[in-house]
N, C-alpha and C positions, 0 to 999 in steps of 0.2 A: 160622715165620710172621714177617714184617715185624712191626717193632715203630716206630711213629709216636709222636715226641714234644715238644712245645714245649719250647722252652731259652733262656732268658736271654743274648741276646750280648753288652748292653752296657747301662747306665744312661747320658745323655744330657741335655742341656738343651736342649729346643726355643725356637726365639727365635720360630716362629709362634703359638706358646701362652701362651708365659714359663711353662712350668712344668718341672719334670725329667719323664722318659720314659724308660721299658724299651722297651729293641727286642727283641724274639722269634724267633727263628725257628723253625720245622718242618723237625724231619730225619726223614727214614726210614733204620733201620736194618736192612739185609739180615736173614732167618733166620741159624740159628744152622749151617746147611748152609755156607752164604756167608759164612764170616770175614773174607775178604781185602779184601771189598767195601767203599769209603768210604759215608759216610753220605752221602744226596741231600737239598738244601735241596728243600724241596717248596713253603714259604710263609714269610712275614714280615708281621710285624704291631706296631702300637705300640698301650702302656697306655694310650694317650690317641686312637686314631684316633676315635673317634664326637664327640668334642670338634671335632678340628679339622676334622673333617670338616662341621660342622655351618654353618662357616666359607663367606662368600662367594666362594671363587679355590678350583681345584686345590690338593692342598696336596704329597703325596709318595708316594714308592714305598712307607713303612712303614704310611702310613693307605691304602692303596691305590686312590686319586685320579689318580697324575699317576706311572707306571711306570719313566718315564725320568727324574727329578729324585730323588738322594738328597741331604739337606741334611746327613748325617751321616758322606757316604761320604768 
């Protein structure tokens, strides 16, 4: 069976927030049948998206507002 699980990819300083931020993402890891298989990014999330989210503008692909802007990338 797949096995789904958030993982830390990097700490960050957001200058929308002025605070520091973890970025996340969500891998799926193939069964244990499937070795060869890389892991699938399925999602991405930031420790602060309902923050900045709360914000009047779009803000980024990590809080999931605005899919085509990473401020990180």
């Amino acid at each position: 069976m797949a096995e789904t699980i958030w993982q830390v990819m990097r700490t960050e300083r957001c200058e929308r927030i002025g605070e520091v931020v973890t970025l996340e993402v969500c891998r799926v890891y193939a069964a244990e049948f499937l070795p060869d298989q890389p892991p699938h990014v399925v999602g991405r999330r930031c420790s602060q998206a309902m923050a900045c989210n709360q914000l009047e503008r779009p803000a980024c692909r990590w809080a999931g507002t605005s899919p085509g802007y990473d401020p990180f990338g």
